[in-house]
C-alpha positions in Angstrom: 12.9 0.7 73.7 13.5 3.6 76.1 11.6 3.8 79.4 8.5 6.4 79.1 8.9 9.2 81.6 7.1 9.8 84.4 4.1 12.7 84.2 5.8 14.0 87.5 9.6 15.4 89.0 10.4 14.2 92.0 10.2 16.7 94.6 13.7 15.9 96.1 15.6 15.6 92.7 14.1 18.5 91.8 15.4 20.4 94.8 19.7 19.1 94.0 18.3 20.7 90.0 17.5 23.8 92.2 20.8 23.8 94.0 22.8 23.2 91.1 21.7 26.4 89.4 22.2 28.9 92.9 26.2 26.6 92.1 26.0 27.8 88.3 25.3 31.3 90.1 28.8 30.7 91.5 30.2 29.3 88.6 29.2 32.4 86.3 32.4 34.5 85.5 29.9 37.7 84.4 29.1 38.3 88.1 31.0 39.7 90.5 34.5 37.6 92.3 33.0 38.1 95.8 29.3 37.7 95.1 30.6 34.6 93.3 31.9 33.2 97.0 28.9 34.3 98.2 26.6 32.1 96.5 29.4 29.0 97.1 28.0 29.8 100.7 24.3 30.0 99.8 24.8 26.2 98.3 26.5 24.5 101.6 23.7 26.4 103.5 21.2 24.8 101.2 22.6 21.3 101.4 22.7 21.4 105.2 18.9 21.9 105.6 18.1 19.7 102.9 20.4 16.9 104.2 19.0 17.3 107.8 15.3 17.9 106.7 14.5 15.5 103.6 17.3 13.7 103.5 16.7 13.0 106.9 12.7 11.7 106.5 13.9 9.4 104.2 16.1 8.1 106.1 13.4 7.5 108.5 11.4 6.0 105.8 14.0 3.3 105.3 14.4 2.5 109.4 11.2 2.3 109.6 10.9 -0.6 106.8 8.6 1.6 104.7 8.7 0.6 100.4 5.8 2.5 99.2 6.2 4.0 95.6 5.3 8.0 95.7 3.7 9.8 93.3 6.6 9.9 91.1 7.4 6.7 90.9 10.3 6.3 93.7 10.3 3.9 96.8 12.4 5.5 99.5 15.9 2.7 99.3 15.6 4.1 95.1 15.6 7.7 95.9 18.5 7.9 98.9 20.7 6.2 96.4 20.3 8.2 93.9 20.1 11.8 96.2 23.1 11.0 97.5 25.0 10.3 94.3 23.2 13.4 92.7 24.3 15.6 95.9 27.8 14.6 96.3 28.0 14.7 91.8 27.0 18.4 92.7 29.2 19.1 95.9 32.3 17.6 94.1 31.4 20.7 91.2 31.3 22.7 94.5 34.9 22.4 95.0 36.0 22.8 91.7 34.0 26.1 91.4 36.1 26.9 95.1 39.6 26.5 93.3 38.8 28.5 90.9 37.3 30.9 92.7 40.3 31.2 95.2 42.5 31.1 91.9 40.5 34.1 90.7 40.5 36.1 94.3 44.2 35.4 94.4 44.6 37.4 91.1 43.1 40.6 93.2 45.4 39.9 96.2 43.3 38.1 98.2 44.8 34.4 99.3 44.0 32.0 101.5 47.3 30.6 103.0 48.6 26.5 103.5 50.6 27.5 106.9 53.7 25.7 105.4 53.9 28.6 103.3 54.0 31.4 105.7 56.9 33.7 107.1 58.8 33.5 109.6 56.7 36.7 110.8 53.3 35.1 109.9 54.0 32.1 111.8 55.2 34.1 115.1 51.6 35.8 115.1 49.7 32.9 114.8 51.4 31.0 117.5 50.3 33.8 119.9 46.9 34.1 118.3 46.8 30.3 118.8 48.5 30.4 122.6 46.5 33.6 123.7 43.1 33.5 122.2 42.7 30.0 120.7 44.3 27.4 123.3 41.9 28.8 125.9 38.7 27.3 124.7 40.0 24.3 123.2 39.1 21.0 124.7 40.8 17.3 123.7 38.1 14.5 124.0 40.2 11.2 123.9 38.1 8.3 122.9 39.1 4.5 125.1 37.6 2.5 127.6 36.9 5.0 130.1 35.9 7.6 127.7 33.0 7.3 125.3 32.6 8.7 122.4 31.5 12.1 123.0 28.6 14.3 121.6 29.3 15.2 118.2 27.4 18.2 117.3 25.7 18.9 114.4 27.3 21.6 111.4 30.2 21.8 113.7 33.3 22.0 112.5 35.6 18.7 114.9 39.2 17.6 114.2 39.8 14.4 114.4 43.4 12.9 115.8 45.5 9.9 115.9 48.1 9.4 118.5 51.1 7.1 119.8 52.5 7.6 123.0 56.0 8.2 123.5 58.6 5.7 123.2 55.8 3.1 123.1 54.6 1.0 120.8 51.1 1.0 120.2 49.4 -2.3 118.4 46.7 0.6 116.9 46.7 4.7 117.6 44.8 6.3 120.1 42.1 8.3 118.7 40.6 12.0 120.1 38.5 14.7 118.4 38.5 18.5 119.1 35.8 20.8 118.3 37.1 24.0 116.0 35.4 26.8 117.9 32.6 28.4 116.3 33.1 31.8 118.6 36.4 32.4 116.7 36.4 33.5 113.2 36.7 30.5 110.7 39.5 32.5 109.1 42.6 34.4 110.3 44.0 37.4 108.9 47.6 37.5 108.8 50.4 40.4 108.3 51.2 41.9 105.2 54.4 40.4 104.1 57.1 43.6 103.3 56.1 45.8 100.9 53.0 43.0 99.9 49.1 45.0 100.2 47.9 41.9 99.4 44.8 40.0 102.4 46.3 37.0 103.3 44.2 34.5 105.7 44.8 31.0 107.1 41.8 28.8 108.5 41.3 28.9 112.0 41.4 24.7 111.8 44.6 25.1 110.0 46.5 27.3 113.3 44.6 24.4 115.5 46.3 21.6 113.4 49.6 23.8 113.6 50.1 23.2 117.4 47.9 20.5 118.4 50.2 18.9 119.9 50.2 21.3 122.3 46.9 19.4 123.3 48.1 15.9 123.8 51.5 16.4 126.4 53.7 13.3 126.0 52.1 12.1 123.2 52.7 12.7 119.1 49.6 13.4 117.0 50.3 11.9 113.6 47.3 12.3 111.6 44.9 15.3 111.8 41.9 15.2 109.7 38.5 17.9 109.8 35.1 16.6 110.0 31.6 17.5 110.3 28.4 15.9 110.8 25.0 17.0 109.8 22.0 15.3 112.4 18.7 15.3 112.1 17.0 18.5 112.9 13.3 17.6 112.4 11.2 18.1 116.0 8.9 15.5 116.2 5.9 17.2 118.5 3.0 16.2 120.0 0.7 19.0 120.1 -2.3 17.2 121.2 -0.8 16.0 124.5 1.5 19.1 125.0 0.1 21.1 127.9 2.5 24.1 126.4 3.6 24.1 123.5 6.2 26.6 124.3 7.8 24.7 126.7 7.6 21.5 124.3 9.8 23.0 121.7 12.1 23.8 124.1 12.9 20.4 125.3 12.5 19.5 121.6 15.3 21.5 120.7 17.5 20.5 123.2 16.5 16.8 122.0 17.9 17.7 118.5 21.5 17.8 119.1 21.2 14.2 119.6 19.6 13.6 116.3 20.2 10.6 114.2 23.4 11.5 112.1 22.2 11.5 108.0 25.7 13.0 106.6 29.2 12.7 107.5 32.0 15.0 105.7 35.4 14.3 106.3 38.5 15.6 104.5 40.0 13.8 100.9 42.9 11.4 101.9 41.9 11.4 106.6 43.6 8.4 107.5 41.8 5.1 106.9 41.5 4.4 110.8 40.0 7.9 112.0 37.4 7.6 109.0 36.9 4.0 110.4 36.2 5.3 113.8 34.0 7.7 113.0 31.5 5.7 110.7 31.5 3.1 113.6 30.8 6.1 116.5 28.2 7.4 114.4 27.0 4.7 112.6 27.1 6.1 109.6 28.3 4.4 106.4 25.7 5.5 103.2 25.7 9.2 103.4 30.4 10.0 103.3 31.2 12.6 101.9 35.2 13.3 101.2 35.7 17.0 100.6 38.9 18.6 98.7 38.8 21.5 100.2 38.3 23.1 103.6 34.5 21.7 105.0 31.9 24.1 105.6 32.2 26.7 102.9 29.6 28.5 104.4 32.5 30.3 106.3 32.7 32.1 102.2 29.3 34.2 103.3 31.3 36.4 106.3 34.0 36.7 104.2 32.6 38.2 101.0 30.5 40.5 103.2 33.6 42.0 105.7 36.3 42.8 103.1 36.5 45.9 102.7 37.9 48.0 99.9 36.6 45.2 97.6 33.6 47.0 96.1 34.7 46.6 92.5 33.9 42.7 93.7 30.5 43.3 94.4 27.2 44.3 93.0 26.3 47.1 92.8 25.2 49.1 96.5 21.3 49.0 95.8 19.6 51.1 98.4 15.8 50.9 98.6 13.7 53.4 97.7 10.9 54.9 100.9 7.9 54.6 98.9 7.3 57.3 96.7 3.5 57.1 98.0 4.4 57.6 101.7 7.0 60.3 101.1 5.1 63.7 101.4 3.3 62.5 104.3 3.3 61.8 108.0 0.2 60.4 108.1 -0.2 57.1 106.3 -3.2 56.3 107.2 -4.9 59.1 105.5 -2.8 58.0 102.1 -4.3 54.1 102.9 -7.6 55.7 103.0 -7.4 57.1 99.8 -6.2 54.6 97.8 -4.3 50.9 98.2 0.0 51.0 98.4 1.9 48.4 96.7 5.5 48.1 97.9 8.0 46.1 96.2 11.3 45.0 98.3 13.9 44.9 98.5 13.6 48.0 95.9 11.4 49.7 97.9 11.8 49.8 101.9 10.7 47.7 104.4 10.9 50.2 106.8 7.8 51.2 105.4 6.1 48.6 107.4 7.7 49.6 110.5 6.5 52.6 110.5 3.0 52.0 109.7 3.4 50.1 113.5 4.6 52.5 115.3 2.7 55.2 113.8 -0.3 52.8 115.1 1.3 52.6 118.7 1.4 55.8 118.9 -1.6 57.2 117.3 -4.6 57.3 120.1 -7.0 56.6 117.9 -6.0 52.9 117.0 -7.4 50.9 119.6 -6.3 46.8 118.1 -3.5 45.6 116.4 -2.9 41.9 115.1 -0.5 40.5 113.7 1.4 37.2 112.5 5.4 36.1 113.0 6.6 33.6 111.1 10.2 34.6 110.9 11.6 38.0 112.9 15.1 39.6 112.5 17.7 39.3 115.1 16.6 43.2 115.9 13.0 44.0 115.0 11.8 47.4 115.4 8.6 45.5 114.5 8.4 43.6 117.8 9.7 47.1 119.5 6.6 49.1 118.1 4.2 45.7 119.4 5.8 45.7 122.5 5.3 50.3 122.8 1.4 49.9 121.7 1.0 47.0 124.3 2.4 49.4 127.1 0.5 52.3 125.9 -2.5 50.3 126.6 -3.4 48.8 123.1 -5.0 45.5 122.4 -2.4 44.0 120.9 -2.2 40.3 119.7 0.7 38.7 118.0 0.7 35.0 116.8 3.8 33.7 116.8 4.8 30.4 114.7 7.0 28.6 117.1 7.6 25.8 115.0 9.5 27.6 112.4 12.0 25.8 111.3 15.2 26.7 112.6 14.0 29.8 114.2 12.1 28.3 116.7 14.7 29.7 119.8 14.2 33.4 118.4 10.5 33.0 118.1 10.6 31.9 121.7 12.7 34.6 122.6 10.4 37.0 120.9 7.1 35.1 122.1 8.3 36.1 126.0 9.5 39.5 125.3 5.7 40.2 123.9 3.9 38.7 126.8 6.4 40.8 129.3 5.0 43.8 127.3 1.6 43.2 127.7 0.8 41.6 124.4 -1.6 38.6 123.4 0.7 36.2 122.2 -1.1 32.8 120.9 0.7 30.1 119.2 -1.4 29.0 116.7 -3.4 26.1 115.9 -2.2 22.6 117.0 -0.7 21.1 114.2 -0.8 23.9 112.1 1.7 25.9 111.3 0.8 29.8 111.1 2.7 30.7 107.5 -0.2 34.1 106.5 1.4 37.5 106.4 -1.1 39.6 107.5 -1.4 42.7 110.0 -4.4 44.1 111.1 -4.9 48.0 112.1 -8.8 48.7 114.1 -9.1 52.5 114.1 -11.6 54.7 115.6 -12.8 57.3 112.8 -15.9 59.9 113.0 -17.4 57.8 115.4 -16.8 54.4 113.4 -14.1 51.8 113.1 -11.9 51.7 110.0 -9.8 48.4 109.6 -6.4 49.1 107.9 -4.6 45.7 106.7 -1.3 44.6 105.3 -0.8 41.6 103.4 2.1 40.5 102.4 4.4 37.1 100.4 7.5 37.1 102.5 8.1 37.6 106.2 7.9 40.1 108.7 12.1 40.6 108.6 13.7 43.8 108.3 16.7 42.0 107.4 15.4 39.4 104.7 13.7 42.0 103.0 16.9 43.6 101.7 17.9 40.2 100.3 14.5 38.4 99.1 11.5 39.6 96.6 8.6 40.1 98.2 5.4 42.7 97.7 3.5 43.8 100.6 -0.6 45.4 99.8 -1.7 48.4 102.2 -5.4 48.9 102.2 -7.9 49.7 103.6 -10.7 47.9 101.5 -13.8 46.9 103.9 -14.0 43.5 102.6 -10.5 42.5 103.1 -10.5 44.3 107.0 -13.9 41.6 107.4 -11.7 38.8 106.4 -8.7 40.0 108.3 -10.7 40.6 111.7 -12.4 36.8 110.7 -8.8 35.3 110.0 -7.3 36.5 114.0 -10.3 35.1 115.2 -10.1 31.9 113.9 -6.6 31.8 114.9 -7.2 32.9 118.6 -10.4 31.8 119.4 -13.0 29.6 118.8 -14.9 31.0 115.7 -17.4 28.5 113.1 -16.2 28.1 109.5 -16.5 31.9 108.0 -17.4 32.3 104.2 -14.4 34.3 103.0 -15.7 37.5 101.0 -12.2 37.8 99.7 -9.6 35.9 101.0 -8.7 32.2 100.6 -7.3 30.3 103.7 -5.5 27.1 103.9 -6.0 24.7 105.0 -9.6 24.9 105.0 -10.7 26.2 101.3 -7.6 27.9 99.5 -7.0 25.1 97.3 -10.4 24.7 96.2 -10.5 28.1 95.7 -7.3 28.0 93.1 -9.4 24.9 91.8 -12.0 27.1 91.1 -10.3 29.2 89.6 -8.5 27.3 87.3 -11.8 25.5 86.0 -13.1 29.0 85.1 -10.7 29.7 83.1 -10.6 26.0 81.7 -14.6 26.9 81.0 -13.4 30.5 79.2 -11.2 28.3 76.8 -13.6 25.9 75.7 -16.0 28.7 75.1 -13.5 30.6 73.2 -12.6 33.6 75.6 -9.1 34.8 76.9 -7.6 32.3 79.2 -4.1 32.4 81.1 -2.9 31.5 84.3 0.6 33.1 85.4 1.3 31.8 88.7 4.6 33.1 90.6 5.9 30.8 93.4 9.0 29.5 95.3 7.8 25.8 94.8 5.2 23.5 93.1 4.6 19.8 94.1 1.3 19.2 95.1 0.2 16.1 92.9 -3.6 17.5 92.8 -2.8 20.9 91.5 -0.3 19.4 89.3 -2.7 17.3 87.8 -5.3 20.4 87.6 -3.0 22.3 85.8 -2.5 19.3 83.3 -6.2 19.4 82.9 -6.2 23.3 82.1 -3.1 22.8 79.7 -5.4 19.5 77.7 -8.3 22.1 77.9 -6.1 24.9 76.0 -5.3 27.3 78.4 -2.0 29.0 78.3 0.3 28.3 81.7 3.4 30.4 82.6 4.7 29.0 85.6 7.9 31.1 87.4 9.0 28.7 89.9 12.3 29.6 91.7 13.2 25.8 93.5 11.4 22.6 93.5 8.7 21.9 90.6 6.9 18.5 90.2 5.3 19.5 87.2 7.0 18.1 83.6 5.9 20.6 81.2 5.5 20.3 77.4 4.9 16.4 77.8 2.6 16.0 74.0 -1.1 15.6 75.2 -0.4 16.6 79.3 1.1 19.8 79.7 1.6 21.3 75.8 0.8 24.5 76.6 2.5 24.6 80.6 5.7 26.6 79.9 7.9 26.8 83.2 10.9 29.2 84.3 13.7 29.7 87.0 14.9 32.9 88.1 18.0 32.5 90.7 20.0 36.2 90.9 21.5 38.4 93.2 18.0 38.6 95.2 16.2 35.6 96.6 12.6 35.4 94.4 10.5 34.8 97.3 7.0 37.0 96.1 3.8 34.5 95.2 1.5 36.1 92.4 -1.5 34.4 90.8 -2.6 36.0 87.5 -6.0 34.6 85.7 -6.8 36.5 82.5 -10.8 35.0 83.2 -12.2 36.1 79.6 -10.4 39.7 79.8 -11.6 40.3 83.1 -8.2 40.1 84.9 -7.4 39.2 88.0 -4.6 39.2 90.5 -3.8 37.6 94.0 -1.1 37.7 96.2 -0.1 35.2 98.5 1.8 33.5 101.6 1.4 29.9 100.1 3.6 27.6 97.8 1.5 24.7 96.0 2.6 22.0 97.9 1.1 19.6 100.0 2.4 21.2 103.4 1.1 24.8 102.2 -2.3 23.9 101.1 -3.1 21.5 103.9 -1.6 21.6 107.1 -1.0 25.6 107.3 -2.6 28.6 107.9 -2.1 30.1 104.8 -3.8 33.4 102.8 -4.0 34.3 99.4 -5.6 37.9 99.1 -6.8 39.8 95.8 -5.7 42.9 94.2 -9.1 45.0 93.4 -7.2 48.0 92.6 -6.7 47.8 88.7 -3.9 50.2 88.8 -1.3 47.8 91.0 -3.0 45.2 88.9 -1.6 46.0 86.1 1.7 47.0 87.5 1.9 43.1 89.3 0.8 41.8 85.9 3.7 44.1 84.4 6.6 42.1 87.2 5.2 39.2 86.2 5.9 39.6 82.4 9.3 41.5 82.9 10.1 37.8 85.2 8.9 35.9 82.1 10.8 38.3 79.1 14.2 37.1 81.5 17.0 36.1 78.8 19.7 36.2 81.7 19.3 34.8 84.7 15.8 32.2 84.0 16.1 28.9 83.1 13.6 26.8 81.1 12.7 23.5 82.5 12.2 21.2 79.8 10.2 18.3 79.7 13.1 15.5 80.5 13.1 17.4 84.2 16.6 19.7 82.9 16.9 23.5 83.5 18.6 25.2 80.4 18.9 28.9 80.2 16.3 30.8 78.3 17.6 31.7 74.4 19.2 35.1 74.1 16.8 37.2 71.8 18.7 40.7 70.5 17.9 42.5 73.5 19.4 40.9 77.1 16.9 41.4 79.5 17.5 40.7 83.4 14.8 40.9 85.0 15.8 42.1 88.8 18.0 44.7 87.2 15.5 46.3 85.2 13.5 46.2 88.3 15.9 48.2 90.1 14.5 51.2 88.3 11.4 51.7 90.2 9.6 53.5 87.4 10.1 50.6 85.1 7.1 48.8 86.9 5.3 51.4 89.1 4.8 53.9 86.3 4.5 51.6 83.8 1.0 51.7 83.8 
């Protein structure tokens, strides 16, 4: 008798599926060599947050004694097994993928050297690389009595090293570790061999192994092994009794280089007593991983991007279209008066948004501007333009989410260079985090004020918006300025529950609204009327709106789902979820944009948003989900939202036993972000 599934995917199994297919990215031999590498980078990077994030909390679940079943049926001791035995199934395909890759970059004269296998010439240069550059900022940390073990950093790259003295004989070897500098490239190109043009590189941790004994005088290092450990990176605030919070995530940042360890990675055949040593120093024993292969292929990312001469390796240069409605003019606020602007990235350019800033800093007729931060490039004209209107005398208020997640130093950074400028800079809500995309524009006009307002899916980053899909709204709509000027006053002030004319805001009454809206067009089915949902999101696994959607499906309303990562939801379960069909898209560009689509009895309509469905999204963030009332961009986001669906290339179905397969071929390939490239394909498609 087999077991009956569960009506739910777990959330963190769900998330390794999601990885595996950015690996099948890797392993697919139609895209290009170097983009291949790139996306073996893209899956370490992945695995590190997830390991030091989820893995992480349950690992806290288990200290902490705690057995509960979730919503999918798992207690926490069930799930760690079977994470870790599904992540390291997945990493061990990781370097497989890496060997052939290499194999493959070696064909186009690109190697990565063994140093046993270099010149006589090779080997001269690396020695004084190694004794001018590297040698320097080395630093042995032996490991005895007097010693302890030191701080082991998290995602940093350490070698660990057994010794004997001298002409003595030791019952058991001394043991040391030496960090591999992060401040030196990971890899090290060497000379062109006579008459060779092909790259040849070594590893950085290869040169250190090389002459290590240079390290240890009087003393013969016999086994050298790599190793890295991942920590936990979670900060655990507390925002109540925090008199400011921007000094409380500082100290909690320093805190988390002391994290609990979660994951250990170690090199395939490191001698039994170093790998002892270390799961006793770190107490780690579960959560081993033994890699065949250099650790850390993140390292892959730098090097696909810096080669060059390689384009033949690479997509295709793609360079975004200004948009076309902004073109003819220099004033865009006249355009945005006239009629909303729909802007698609990375097709279209981000610098689009810039410049509506710093036309507002400079134009003396805008006296406000608001706006939200989640996550800022490393060099944002945005926070330039803020900074400009602020010393040209402009109220200006930024709210800056300091608690996002691994960006929480540059967001401080950011936060002080504001207030320096003059700006209002407010952190939010306590224990909220601010995730809405929204700037605000108050204008004087013929003796009124116009409010100009841009919402938008991704964030506020010049440089993720050439890599992720995201649409940003320009309007100037009267009802959507009221909500905006209500939403920044919520946010930085003290301001009683406002009934949105427009806008739904987590966490106080966006998912009710979605609610809402689904039984409406649960009540057009049962009457008979058009009723479909396509919704278009990076993640679904909120058990309520799971279980709403299963309601709509038993109710016969058509679902299309186009969910890049995690998804909770088990589609086409006979009586559940029938008529819930669900898709992946991973490709060259990150699919980051949130859509909602209701057809509500031929009366369609069309929302854009900041927020996932998950619990986090819907309940304990400041979320916004704003409508499309113009029925041209409609139509054209309805239009996106079918070309995602008609993908034959790059989407994957997720079936109902919780496996992704890729969508049947019809006669006609059809990839979606290609076809997308073309910008008439979707803005004059209507």
């Amino acid at each position: 008798m087999t077991k009956q599934l569960s009506h739910y995917v777990n959330r963190d199994l769900s998330w390794i599926e999601f990885n595996r297919r950015v690996l099948e990215e890797a392993q697919d031999i139609n895209n290009p060599l170097l983009e291949r590498a790139k996306f073996l980078a893209i899956v370490s990077s992945n695995l590190d947050e997830f390991m030091s994030v989820r893995v992480a909390g349950i690992q806290d679940q288990l200290r902490a004694g705690y057995s509960k079943t979730d919503f999918t049926g798992y207690t926490p001791a069930v799930l760690w097994k079977r994470l870790i035995k599904r992540a390291n199934q997945m990493v061990s395909d990781q370097y497989r993928t890496y060997r052939e890759i290499m194999r493959s970059l070696a064909k186009e004269g690109i190697t990565l050297r063994s140093v046993e296998d270099l010149s006589a010439a090779q080997l001269k240069v690396i020695s004084d690389y190694f004794h001018e550059i590297v040698f320097p900022v080395l630093t042995p940390m032996a490991v005895d009595q007097s010693r302890p073990f030191p701080l082991v950093h998290t995602k940093e790259l350490y070698l660990s090293v057994l010794l004997k003295q001298d002409g003595e004989v030791e019952e058991e070897p001394l043991f040391a570790i030496v960090q591999v500098p992060s401040i030196l490239p990971r890899l090290f190109q060497l000379p062109s061999r006579a008459g060779s043009k092909k790259l040849e590189f070594v590893l950085l941790e290869d040169i250190i192994q090389q002459f290590i004994h240079i390290l240890f005088n009087g003393y013969t290092p016999f086994a050298v092994h790599p190793f890295r450990l991942i920590r936990n990176a979670d900060l655990l605030l507390n925002e109540d009794e925090a008199e400011d919070l921007l000094e409380e995530i500082e100290k909690e940042l320093r805190k988390r280089r002391w994290g609990i360890p979660v994951r250990l990675e170690v090199e395939k055949g490191i001698h039994p007593y170093a790998l002892q040593m270390l799961q006793e120093e770190l107490e780690i024993q579960d959560n081993l991983f033994l890699a065949d292969g250099p650790i850390d292929l993140t390292f892959f990312m730098k090097f696909a991007n810096s080669l060059p001469g390689y384009e033949h390796l690479r997509f295709e240069r793609m360079e975004p279209q200004y948009p076309q409605e902004f073109q003819e003019t220099d004033d865009m606020f006249e355009v945005i008066r006239e009629r909303d602007v729909l802007v698609y990235h990375p097709y279209e350019s981000f610098e689009a948004v810039n410049d509506f800033v710093m036309q507002a800093a400079y134009d003396p007729d805008v006296l406000a501007i608001k706006m939200t931060l989640y996550r800022v490039s490393g060099h944002s004209a945005l926070v330039q333009a803020l900074a400009m209107a602020a010393e040209a005398g402009k109220q200006v208020t930024v709210v800056v989410e300091l608690k996002a997640r691994f960006d929480e130093e540059r967001n401080i950074a950011w936060a002080r260079q504001l207030e320096k400028a003059g700006c209002h800079v407010v952190y939010g809500l306590v224990g909220l985090k601010t995730h809405a995309k929204i700037l605000l524009v108050v204008r004087r006009e013929q003796g009124t004020l116009r409010r100009y307002v841009h919402v938008g899916t991704g964030n506020y980053n010049d440089s993720t918006a050439t890599l992720y899909t995201d649409i940003g709204l320009f309007t100037a709509h009267p009802v959507i300025g009221e909500d905006a000027s209500a939403l920044f006053n919520e946010v930085t002030g003290y301001s009683s529950p406002y009934e949105w004319k427009a806008f739904g805001v987590a966490p106080t009454d966006l998912k009710e609204k979605l609610f809402r809206l689904i039984d409406r067009e649960i009540s057009h089915a049962l009457e008979g009327r058009p009723a479909y949902i396509i919704a278009k999101m990076n993640s679904l696994s909120h058990q309520a709106m799971v279980d709403k959607l299963y309601e709509a499906s038993q109710a016969g309303v058509k679902i299309d789902l186009i969910v890049r990562g995690v998804c909770c939801l088990r589609p086409g379960v006979p009586g559940v979820s029938d008529n819930i069909r669900i898709i992946s898209i991973v490709d060259r560009f990150l699919e980051h944009a949130r859509i909602m689509y209701f057809a509500n009895g031929g009366d369609d309509e069309v929302y854009l948003s900041s927020a996932d469905w998950m619990t986090r999204n819907l309940t304990r963030r400041i979320e916004l989900m704003c409508p499309v009332f113009d029925q041209t961009l409609r139509q054209i986001l309805i239009n996106m939202l079918r070309l995602n669906l008609n993908d034959n290339v790059k989407a994957r179905q997720l079936l109902p036993t919780g496996v992704y397969t890729h969508v049947e071929s019809g006669s006609e390939p059809h990839r979606s972000q290609f076809e997308a490239q073309v910008i008439h394909n979707w803005k004059s498609s209507v």
